[in-house]
N, C-alpha and C positions, 0 to 999 in steps of 0.2 A: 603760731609765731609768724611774724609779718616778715616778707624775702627783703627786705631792706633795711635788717637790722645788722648793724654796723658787725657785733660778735658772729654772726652767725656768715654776713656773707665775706668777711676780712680776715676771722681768727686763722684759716687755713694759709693768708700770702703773710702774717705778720710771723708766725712759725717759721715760714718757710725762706721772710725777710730776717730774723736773727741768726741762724743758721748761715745764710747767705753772707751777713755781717763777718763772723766768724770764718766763712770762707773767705772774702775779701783779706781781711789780716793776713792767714796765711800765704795768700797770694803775693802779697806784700812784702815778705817776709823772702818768699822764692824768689820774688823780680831782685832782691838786694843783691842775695845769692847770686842769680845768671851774673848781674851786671860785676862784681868782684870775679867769678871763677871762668869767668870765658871773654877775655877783654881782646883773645883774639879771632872772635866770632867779627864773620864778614857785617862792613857798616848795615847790608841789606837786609840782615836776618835780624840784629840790633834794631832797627829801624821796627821792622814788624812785630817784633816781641813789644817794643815800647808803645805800639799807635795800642794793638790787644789787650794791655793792661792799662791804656788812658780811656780804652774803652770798657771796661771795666770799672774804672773811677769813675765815669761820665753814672755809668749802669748803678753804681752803689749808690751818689747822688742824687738820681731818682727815686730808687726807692725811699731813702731817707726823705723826701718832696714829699712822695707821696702820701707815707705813712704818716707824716707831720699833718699833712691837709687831712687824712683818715680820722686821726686818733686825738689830734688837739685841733684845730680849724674846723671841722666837722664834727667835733665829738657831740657837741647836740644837736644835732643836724642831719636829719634825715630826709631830704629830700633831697628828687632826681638828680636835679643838677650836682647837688653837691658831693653824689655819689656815684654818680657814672663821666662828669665832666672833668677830668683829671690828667690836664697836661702831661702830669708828671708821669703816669703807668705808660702813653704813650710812649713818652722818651726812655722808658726804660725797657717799655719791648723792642722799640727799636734797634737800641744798645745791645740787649741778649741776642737779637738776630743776626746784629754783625760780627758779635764776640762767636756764639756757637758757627758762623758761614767761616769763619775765619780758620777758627783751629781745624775745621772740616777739612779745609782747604790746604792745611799745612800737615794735617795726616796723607792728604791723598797723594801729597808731595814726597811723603815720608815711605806710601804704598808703591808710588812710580819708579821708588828709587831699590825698595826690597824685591819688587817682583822684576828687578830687571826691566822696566817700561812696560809692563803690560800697560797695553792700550784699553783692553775691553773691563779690566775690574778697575783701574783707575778711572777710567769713563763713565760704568756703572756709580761709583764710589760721586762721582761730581754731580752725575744727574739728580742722583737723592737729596745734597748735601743743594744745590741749584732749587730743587721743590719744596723742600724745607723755608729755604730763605726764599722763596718767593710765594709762597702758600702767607705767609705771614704780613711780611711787606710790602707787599701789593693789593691783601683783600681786609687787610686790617684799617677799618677807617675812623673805630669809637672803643674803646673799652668791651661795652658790650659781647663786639665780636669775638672778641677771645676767647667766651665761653660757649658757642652755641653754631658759628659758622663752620662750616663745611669745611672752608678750606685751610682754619686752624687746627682740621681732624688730620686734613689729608699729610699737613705738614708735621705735625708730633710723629706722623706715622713714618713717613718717609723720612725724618732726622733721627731715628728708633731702627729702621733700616742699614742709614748709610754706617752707625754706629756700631752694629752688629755685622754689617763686612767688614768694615776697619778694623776689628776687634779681629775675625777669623781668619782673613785674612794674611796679617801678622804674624798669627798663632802660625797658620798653614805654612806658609813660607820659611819661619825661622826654625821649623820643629826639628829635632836634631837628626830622625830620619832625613830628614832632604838635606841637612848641613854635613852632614856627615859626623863618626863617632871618633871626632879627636877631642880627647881628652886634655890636651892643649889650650883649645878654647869652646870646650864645651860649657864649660862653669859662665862664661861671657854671656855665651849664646842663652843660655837659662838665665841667666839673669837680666838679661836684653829682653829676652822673649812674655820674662814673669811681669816687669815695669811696663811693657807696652798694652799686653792684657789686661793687667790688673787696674790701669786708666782706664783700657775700653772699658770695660766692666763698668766701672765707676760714672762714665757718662751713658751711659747704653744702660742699665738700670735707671735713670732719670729720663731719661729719653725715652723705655720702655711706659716706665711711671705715667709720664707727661698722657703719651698714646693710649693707654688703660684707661686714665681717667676720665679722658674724653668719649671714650665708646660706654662706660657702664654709672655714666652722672645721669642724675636726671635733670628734671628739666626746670626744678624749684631748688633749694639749700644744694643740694649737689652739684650743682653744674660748678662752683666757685670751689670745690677739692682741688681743682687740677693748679692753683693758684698756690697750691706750698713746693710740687717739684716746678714750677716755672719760674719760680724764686730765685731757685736754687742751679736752676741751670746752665745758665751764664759762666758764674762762678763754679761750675763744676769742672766746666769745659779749660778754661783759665788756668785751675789750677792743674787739671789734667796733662794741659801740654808744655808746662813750667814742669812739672815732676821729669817727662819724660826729658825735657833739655838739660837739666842741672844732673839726672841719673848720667848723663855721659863722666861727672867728673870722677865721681868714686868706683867708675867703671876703667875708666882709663888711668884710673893710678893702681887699680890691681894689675892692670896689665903690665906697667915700667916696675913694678915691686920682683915681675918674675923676670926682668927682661928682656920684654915682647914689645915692640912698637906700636900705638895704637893704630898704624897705621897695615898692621898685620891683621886685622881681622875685619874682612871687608862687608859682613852685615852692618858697620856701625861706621857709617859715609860720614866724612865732612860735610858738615852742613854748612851750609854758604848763603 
């Protein structure tokens, strides 16, 4: 079979573009949610939540370009140009780099505020989250590269990283040993603790995904696997840190149900 055959080198991003589809919705569905259940969120977090999901819209955009030019523009058409010269995959890797640099960046905010300011794991946590988004957008110049450069390895690997501190991280600091055993707001704490993990997990398997693919593809049909979790990444991320912002409301009304002020349980800060 010929490596420029549309099924063989697209079927893995068009999976991994419906899927992505389907996450966009629900994303859609969250951003409605924040904007009714938190109207007294600061303009500046308001502001950053709305640029992450226009960047997201930009992101779904693209692929819909792209897969239009893939699938009917190109559908009989197989040559170079018309399959590696594709405005549209740029602008959408672009878009996933600053959707995934973003929420990076808004966890590390969310690390600086649980660990009390650690300097050296919120530092570690930026460096990764820093090579990720510059592994990409600096040595990304053609489609092509996506599958074969260096330094789109080095970056699955190190955004596969910053995911999995962000993830134990969390875990480590909120665990009820180090909170202590009040029964008061223990149930908080575990339910704080289980939302924030259960996102990392959810992008830190796609980000693990991303990084696997790239070390065991080969160098013909395989190299274009890594093309359904890269899809899908974006949109992982997105709705990742919409889950964990909207989890504050059903959080904070078990607390006034028992009488407790949300402002009583200081793992879960105003975010501002």
């Amino acid at each position: 079979m010929v490596v420029n055959s549309v099924e063989l080198m697209w079927g893995p991003g068009v999976i991994g573009f419906m899927i992505a589809t389907a996450f966009y919705g629900i994303a859609f569905g969250q951003y409605i949610f924040y904007l009714r259940s938190f109207p007294q969120d600061s303009k500046r977090l308001k502001f950053f939540i709305m640029m992450v999901f226009c960047l997201g819209t930009i992101h779904e955009y693209a692929l819909i370009g792209m897969y239009w030019s893939i699938l009917i523009s190109c559908r009989r058409s197989t040559s170079l140009e018309c399959m590696t010269k594709l405005p549209w995959q740029m602008l959408g890797v672009f878009m996933a780099c600053w959707i995934v640099f973003a929420v990076q960046c808004f966890y590390a905010h969310r690390v600086w505020i649980i660990t009390e300011y650690n300097r050296l794991i919120t530092g570690i946590i930026c460096a990764f989250a820093i090579a990720a988004f510059g592994g990409l957008i600096f040595y990304t110049r053609n489609p092509v590269d996506l599958f074969g450069k260096k330094w789109c390895q080095i970056s699955a690997v190190a955004g596969a990283l910053c995911d999995i501190l962000i993830t134990g991280t969390v875990w480590w600091f909120l665990r009820p040993a180090r909170t202590g055993n009040v029964r008061s707001k223990l149930n908080y704490l575990n339910k704080l603790t289980q939302i924030f993990v259960n996102m990392g997990l959810f992008t830190c398997i796609m980000a693990i995904a991303m990084a696997v693919l790239y070390q065991v593809q080969d160098g013909g049909l395989g190299q274009f696997y890594s093309a359904l979790p890269g899809s899908l990444l974006a949109k992982t991320y997105l709705n990742s840190m919409m889950a964990v912002l909207n989890a504050r409301k059903s959080i904070r009304e078990q607390q006034l149900e028992v009488g407790r002020s949300p402002m009583e349980l200081p793992t879960i800060p105003t975010i501002r």
